[in-house]
DOLOFI-97370 format. One record per residue (C-alpha): residue number from 0; x, y, z; chain. Coordinates in steps of 0.05 Angstrom, whole numbers. Layout:
REM residues N
REC / NUM / X / Y / Z / A
...
END
This chain:
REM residues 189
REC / 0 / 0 / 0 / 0 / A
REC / 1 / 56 / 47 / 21 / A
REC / 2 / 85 / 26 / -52 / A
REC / 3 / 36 / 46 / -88 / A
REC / 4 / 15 / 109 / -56 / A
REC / 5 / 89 / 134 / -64 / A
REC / 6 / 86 / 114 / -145 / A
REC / 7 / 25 / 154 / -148 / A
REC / 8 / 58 / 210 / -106 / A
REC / 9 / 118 / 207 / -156 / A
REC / 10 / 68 / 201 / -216 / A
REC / 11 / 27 / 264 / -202 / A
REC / 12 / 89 / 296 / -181 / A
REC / 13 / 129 / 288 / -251 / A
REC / 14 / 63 / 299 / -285 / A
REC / 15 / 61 / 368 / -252 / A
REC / 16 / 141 / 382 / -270 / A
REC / 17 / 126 / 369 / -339 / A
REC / 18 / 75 / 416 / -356 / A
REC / 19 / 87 / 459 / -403 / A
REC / 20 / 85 / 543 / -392 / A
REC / 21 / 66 / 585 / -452 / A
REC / 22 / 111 / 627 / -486 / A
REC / 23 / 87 / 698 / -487 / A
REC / 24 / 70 / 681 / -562 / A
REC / 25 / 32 / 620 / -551 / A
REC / 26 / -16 / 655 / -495 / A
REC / 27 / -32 / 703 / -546 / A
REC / 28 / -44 / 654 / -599 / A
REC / 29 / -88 / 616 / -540 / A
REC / 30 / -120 / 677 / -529 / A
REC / 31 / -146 / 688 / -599 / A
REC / 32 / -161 / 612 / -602 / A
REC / 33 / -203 / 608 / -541 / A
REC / 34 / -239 / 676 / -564 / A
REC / 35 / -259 / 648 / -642 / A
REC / 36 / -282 / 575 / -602 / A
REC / 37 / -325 / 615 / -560 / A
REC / 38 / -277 / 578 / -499 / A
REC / 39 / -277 / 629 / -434 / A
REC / 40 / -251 / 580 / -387 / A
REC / 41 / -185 / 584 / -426 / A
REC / 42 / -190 / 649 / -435 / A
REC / 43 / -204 / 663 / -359 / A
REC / 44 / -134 / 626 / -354 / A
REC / 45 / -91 / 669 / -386 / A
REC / 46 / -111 / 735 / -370 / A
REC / 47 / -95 / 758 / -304 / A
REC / 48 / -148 / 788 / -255 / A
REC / 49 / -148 / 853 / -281 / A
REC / 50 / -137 / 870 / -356 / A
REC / 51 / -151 / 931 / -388 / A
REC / 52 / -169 / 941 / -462 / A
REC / 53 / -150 / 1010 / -496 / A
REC / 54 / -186 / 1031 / -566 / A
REC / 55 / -174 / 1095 / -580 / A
REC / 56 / -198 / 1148 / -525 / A
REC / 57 / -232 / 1094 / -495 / A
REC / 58 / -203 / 1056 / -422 / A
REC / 59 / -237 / 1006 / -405 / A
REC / 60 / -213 / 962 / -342 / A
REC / 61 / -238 / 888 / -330 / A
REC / 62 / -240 / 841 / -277 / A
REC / 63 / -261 / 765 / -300 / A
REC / 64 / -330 / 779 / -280 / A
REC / 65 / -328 / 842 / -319 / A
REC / 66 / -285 / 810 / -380 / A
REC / 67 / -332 / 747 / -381 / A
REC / 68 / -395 / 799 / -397 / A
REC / 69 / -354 / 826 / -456 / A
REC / 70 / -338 / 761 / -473 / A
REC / 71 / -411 / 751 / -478 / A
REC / 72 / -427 / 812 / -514 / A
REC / 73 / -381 / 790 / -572 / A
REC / 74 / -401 / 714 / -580 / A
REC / 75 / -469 / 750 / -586 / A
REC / 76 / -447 / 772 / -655 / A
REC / 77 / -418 / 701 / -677 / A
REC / 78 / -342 / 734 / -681 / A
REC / 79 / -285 / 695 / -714 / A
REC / 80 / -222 / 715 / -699 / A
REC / 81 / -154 / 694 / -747 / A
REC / 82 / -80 / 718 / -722 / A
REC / 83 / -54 / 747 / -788 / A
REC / 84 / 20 / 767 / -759 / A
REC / 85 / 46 / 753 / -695 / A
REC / 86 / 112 / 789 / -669 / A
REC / 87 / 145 / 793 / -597 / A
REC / 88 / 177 / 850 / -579 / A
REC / 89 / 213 / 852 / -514 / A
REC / 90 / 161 / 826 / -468 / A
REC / 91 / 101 / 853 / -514 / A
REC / 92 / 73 / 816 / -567 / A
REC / 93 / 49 / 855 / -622 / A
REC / 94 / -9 / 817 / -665 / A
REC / 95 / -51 / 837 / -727 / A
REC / 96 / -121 / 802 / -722 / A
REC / 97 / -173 / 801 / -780 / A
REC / 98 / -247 / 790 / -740 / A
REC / 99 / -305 / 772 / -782 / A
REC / 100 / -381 / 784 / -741 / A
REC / 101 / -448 / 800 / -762 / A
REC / 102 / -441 / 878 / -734 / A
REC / 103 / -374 / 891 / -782 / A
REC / 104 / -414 / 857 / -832 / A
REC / 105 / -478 / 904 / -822 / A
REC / 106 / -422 / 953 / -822 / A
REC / 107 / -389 / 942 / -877 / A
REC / 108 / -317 / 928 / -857 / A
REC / 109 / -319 / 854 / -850 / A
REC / 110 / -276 / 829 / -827 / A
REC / 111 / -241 / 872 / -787 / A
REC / 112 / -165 / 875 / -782 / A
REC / 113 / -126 / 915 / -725 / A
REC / 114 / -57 / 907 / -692 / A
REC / 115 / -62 / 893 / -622 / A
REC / 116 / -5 / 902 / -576 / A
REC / 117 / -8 / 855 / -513 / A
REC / 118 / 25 / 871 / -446 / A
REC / 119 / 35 / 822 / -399 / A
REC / 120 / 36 / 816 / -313 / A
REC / 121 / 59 / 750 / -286 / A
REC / 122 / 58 / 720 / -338 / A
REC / 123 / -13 / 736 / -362 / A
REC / 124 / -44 / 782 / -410 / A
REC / 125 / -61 / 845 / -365 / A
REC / 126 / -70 / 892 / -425 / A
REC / 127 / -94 / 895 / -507 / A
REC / 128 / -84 / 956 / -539 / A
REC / 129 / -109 / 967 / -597 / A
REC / 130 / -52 / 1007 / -645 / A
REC / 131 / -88 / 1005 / -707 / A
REC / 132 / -141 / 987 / -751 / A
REC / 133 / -120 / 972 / -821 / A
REC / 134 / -162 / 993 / -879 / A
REC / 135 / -227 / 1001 / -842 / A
REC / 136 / -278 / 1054 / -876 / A
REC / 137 / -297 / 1090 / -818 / A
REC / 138 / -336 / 1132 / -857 / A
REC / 139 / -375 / 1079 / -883 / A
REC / 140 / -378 / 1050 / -820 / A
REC / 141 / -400 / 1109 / -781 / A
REC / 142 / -455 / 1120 / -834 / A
REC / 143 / -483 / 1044 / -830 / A
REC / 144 / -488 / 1057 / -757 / A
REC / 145 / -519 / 1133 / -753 / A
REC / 146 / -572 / 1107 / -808 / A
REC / 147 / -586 / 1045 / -765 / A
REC / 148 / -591 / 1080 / -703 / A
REC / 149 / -631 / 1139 / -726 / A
REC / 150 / -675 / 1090 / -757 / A
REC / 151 / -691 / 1052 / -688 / A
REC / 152 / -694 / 1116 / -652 / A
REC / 153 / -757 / 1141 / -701 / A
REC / 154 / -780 / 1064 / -714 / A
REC / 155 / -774 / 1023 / -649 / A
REC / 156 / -755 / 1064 / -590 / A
REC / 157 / -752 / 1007 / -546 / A
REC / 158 / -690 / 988 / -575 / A
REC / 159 / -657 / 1059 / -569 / A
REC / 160 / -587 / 1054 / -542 / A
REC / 161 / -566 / 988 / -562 / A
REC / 162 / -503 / 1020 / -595 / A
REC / 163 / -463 / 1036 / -537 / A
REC / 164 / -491 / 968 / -489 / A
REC / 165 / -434 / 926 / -484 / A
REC / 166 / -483 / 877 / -443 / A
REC / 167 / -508 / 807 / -472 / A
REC / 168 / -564 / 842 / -479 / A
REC / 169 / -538 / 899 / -513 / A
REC / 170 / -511 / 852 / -571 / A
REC / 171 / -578 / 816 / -574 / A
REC / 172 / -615 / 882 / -580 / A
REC / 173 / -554 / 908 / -635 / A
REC / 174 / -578 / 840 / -674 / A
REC / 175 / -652 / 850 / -670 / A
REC / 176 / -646 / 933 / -697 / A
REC / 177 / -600 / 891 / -757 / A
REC / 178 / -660 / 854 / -773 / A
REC / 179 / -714 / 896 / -770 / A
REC / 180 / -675 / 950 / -800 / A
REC / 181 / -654 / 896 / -860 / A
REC / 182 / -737 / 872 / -863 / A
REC / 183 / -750 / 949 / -870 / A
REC / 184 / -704 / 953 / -925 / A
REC / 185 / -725 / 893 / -962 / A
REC / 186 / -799 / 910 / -960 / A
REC / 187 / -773 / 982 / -994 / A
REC / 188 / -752 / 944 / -1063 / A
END
């Protein structure tokens, strides 16, 4: 008994030596991974307890409570994500990501590609800041949206500020104003 307790000891223990930590690159690549399979267990792994996303003018700190309703918000709009170039520079890993969702379809900049530069904190991602987006109309975009928003505000009230609720339900009301604002436009021709 003593025998076999101590090869299970040894087992568990060698098991445990031989795991294998993620390169800064591999996280990152995980990251994207766990994000396009809709996985936020893994996800929930690799970030560390606070992480803060940066687009623009816009701050936005998370906790995994907090990150796990984003998370939400963006499986909402059946996202893809595909690593186009990955790059490590010093301990930051710079990566240019091309996502494809329903929204930048509506939009018209589907899929979306923007370089991403990813900070790390113990050895988990603690920041994404967004550098650029590359070759995204934002004109176009910012049209799609105004006409789609002006159009619930006048049509269906109820669904007046979808736009800017990053909330599960946010994303489910963003979907709905797509399709009645699509119906309405299909009935016009």
């Amino acid at each position: 008994m003593k025998n076999t307790f101590l090869i299970l000891f040894l087992l568990c223990f060698l098991a445990g030596c031989n795991k294998h930590k993620l390169s800064h690159k591999e996280t990152v690549s995980s990251y994207f991974k766990a994000l396009d399979s809709g996985n936020y267990d893994e996800i929930k792994a690799i970030i560390n307890d606070s992480v803060t996303q940066i687009n623009g003018d816009f701050v936005t700190p998370f906790n995994h409570e907090s990150f796990y309703d984003f998370f939400k918000w963006d499986s909402i709009f059946k996202s893809s994500y595909k690593i186009i170039e990955l790059e490590e520079k010093n301990s930051d890993i710079f990566v240019t990501v091309a996502q494809d969702n329903i929204r930048n379809e509506f939009l018209k900049n589907n899929p979306l590609v923007y370089k991403v530069k990813v900070s790390f904190v113990s050895e988990k991602i603690a920041k994404l800041e967004e550098l650029e987006s590359i070759d995204v109309n934002w004109e176009v975009w910012n049209q799609e949206k105004d006409a789609l928003v002006n159009w619930i505000k006048k049509n269906h009230p109820d669904l007046d500020g979808f736009v800017n609720d990053m909330t599960m339900k946010g994303s489910k009301e963003y979907l709905e104003a797509i399709k009645l604002y699509n119906s309405n436009n299909d009935s016009l021709e």
